[in-house]
Every structure is written in C-alpha cells, then in structure tokens.
C-alpha positions as CSV (number, residue, x, y, z in Angstrom):
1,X,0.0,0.0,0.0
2,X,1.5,2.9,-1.2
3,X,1.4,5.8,2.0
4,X,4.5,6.5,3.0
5,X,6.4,9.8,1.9
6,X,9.7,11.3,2.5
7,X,10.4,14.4,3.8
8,X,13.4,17.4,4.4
9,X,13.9,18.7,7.9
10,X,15.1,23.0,6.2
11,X,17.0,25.5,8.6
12,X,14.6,29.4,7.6
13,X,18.0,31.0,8.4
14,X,20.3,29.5,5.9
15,X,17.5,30.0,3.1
16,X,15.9,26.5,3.9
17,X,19.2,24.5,3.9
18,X,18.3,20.8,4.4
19,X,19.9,19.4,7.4
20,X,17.9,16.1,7.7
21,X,16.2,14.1,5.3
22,X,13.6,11.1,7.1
23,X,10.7,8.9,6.0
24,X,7.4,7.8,7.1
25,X,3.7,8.2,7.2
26,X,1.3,10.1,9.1
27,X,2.7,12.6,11.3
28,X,5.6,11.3,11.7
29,X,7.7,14.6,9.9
30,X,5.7,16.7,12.6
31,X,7.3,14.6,15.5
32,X,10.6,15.6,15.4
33,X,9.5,18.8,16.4
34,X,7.2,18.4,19.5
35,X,8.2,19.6,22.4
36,X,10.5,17.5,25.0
37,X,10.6,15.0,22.5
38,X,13.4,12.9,23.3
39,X,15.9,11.4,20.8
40,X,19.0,9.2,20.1
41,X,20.3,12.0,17.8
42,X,21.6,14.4,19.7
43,X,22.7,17.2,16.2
44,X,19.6,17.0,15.1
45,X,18.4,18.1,18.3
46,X,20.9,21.3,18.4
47,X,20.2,22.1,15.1
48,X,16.5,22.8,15.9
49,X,17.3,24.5,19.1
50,X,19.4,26.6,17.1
51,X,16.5,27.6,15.0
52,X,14.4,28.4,17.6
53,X,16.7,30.2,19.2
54,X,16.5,32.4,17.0
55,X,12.9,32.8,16.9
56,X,11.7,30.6,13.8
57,X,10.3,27.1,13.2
58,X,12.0,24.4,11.1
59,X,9.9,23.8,7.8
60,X,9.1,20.6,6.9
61,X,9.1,20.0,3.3
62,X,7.2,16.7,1.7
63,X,9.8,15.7,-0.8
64,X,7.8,12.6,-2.5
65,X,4.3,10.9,-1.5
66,X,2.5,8.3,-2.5
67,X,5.5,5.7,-2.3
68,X,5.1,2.3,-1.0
69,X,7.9,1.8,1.8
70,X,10.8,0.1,-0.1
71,X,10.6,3.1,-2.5
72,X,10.6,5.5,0.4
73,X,13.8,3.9,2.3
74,X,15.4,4.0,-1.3
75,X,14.5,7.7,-1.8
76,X,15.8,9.1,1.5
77,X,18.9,6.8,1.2
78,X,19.7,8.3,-1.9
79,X,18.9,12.1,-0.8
80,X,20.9,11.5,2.3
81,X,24.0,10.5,-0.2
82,X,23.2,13.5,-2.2
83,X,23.7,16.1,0.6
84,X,25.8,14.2,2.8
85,X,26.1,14.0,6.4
86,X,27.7,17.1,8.3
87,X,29.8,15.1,10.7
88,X,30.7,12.4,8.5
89,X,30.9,13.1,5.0
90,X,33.3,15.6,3.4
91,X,30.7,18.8,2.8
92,X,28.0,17.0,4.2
93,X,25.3,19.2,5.6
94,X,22.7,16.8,6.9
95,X,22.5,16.3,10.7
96,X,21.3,12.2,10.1
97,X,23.4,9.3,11.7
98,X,23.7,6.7,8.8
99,X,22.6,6.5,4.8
100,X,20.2,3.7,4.9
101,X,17.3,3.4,7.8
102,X,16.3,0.3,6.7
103,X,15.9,-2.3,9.5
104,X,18.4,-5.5,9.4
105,X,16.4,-8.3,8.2
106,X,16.2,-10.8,10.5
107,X,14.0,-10.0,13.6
108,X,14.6,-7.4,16.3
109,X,16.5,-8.5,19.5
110,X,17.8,-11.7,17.7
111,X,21.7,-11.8,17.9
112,X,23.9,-12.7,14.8
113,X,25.9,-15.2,14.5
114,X,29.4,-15.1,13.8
115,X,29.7,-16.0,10.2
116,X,27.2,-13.1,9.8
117,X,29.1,-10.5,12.1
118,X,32.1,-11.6,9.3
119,X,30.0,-10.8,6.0
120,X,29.7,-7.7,7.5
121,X,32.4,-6.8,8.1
122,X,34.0,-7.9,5.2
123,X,31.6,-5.7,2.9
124,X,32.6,-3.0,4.8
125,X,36.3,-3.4,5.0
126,X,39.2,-1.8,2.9
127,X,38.7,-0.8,-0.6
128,X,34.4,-1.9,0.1
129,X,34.3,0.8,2.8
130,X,32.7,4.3,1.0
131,X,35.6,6.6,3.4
132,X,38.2,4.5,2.0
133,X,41.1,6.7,1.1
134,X,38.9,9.9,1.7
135,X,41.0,12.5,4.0
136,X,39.2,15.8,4.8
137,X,41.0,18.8,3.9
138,X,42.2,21.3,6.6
139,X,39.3,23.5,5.9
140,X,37.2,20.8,6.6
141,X,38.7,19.9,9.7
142,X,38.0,23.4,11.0
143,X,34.6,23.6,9.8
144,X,33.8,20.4,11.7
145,X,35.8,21.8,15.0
146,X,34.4,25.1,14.9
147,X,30.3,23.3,15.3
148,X,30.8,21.0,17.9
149,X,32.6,24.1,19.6
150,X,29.6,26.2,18.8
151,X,26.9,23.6,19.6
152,X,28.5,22.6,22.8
153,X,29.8,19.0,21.8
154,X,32.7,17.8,23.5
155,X,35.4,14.8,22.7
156,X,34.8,11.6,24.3
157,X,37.0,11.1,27.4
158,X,37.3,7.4,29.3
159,X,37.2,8.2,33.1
160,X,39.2,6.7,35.5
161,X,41.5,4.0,35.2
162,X,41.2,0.9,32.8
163,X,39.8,-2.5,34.1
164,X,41.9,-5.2,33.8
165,X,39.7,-6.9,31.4
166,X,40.4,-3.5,29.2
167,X,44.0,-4.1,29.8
168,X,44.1,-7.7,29.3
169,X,42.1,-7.0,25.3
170,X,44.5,-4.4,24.2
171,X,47.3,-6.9,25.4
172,X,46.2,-9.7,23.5
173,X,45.3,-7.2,20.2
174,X,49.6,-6.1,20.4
175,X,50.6,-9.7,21.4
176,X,53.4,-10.4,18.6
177,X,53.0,-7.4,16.6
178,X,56.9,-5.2,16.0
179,X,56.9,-2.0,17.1
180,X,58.2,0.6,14.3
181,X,61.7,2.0,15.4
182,X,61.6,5.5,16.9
183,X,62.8,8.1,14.9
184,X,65.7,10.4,15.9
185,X,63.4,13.6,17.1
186,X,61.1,11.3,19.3
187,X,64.1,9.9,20.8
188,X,65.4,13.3,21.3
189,X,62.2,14.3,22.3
190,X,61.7,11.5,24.9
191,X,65.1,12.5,26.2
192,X,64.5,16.0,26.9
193,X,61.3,15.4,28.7
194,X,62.6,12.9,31.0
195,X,65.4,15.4,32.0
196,X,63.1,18.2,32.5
197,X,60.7,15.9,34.9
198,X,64.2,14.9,36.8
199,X,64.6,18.7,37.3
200,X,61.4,19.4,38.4
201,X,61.7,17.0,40.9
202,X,65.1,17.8,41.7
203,X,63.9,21.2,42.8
204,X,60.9,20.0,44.4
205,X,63.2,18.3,46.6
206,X,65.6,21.2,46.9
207,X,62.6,23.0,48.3
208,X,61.2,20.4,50.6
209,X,65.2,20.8,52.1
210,X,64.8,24.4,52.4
211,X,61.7,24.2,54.1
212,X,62.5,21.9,56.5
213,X,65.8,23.7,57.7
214,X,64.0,26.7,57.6
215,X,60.9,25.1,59.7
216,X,64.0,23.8,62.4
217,X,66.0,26.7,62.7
218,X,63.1,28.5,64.2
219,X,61.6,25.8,66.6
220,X,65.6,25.9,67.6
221,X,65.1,30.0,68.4
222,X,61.7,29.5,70.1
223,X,63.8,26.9,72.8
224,X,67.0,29.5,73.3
C-alpha cells in the first residue's frame, strides 16, 4: 500500500538549507518537532534548538508521497547520499546518523551469528568501505571543530582508570605485533622530557630541604 512519503527537515536561516532528510507516514515529519521530544540524535536536536533560538520554526518539506515503503527507504537513502552527512561526509550538511534506515532483516533482539558478524564486516572493510582513502581537507577539519565548539559538543574522554579486562584485550590485540623503530626527534624528544621531569623534581626536593631547615631553625630560636 503505497502511503509513505519522505520528507526534508530546512534551517529558515540558511535559506531553507536541508539538514535532515527522514521517511514515514502520518505525522511522523511533525514529530521531530514536538516539544520534549526525546531522541537518540543528539545534532539534530541542536540544530532545531538553534532555529528556535532564533525565533523561527523548522519547515518541513514533503519531498515525494505516495511511495510504497521500499521506495521510500530508497529515496531518502539516496537524498541522504546526495547532501551528505555534516559530521561524517566531506561537505555534508545533513545532521542524520547513517545512509540507509532500513531495519536489518532478520528479527529485532535476535543476535547474529558469527559468520554473519564476518559478512559484515568484510563488505565493509578496505577498498568496500565508502571513506576508504577519503582524507578531509584542513578546511574541513576546521569547519567540523568550529560546530561542535559552537553547539557545545565535547570529545569523548574514558574516566578513570582501565579495568583489567580492558587491559588484558589491548594486550592480546599487540601480542606479537613489532613496534616501528623510533625516529631520531622522538628519541630526542623523549630525552629531553625525561630530564626536565628529573629537574622538576630535583627542585621539588631542593625546596622540601629548604623548608624543613627553615621550619628547624626556628623551633631551635623558640627553645634559646
């Protein structure tokens, strides 16, 4: 039954930019914007509170109606490819997570096997992989930097220290692998850092000297 559509989340302040592309039926273009609604992606989010920030509404725009769903998943797969994704794709301005929607074919909550984990990932390895051999110009780097700055998104940091588990894993993943010989300058490098730290702490200890001796001398005047 043909009722599904696809539709383009536009920004009013960059002359209706697109900066997400979805499908569906019913209202389900209208429910990205409802109020508290929560979500699993968090740019799209900033980007509307962006908008509204500055006192306007995202427009919704139906791109195609009337599709059954396969054509609808093929559409927006192919519009998201078009426009690319901002934080993913070299000029990308679309704030979606991945090209194709489509749900996995086998059933939800069921857990692959092995041999399909490995299909997988061998589509999706080396040459197969679209990013292969794709480096971002410096420009792009900057661009990319300068909106998570803006839209408050920070780098992922681990807290506190590794489990062993963790530990164990990344020991196994090196196990037998040859280290690359230093070059000259990190040698150098290394060098001149691990003087530095011995000064440091050859002064800290000069001062802890000084202190004390200083500290004794005058409980030594407070008992003449």
């Amino acid at each position: 039954m043909s009722t599904y559509y696809v539709y383009i989340l536009c920004d009013p302040r960059r002359n209706d930019e697109p900066f997400y592309v979805g499908k569906g039926k019913g209202r389900r273009a209208s429910v990205h914007l409802g109020k508290g609604k929560k979500t699993d992606n968090p740019w799209k989010t900033a980007k509307i509170k962006k908008v509204r920030e500055a006192g306007l509404e995202p427009i919704i725009q139906y791109y195609a109606t009337d599709l059954t769903e396969d054509a609808a998943y093929d559409l927006e797969t192919e519009l998201i490819k078009k426009f690319g994704r901002a934080k993913i794709d070299e000029g990308g301005i679309l704030t979606n997570m991945c090209i194709d929607a489509r749900p996995p074919p086998y059933p939800t909550g069921q857990p692959m096997n092995e041999d399909r984990k490995r299909r997988i990932g061998d589509s999706q390895r080396g040459e197969k992989n679209h990013r292969y051999g794709v480096r971002w110009s410096d420009a792009e780097k900057q661009r990319r930097s300068d909106y998570m700055k803006a839209n408050g998104f920070k780098p992922l940091v681990r807290s506190g220290p590794m489990g062993q588990e963790q530990k164990a894993a990344i020991g196994a993943g090196n196990k037998g692998k040859k280290r690359s010989p230093e070059s000259p300058e990190t040698i150098s490098k290394k060098r001149n850092n691990s003087r530095r730290r011995w000064e440091l702490r050859r002064q800290e200890g000069r001062q802890r000297i000084s202190t004390l001796i200083a500290y004794r001398i005058q409980q030594l005047e407070k008992n003449v």
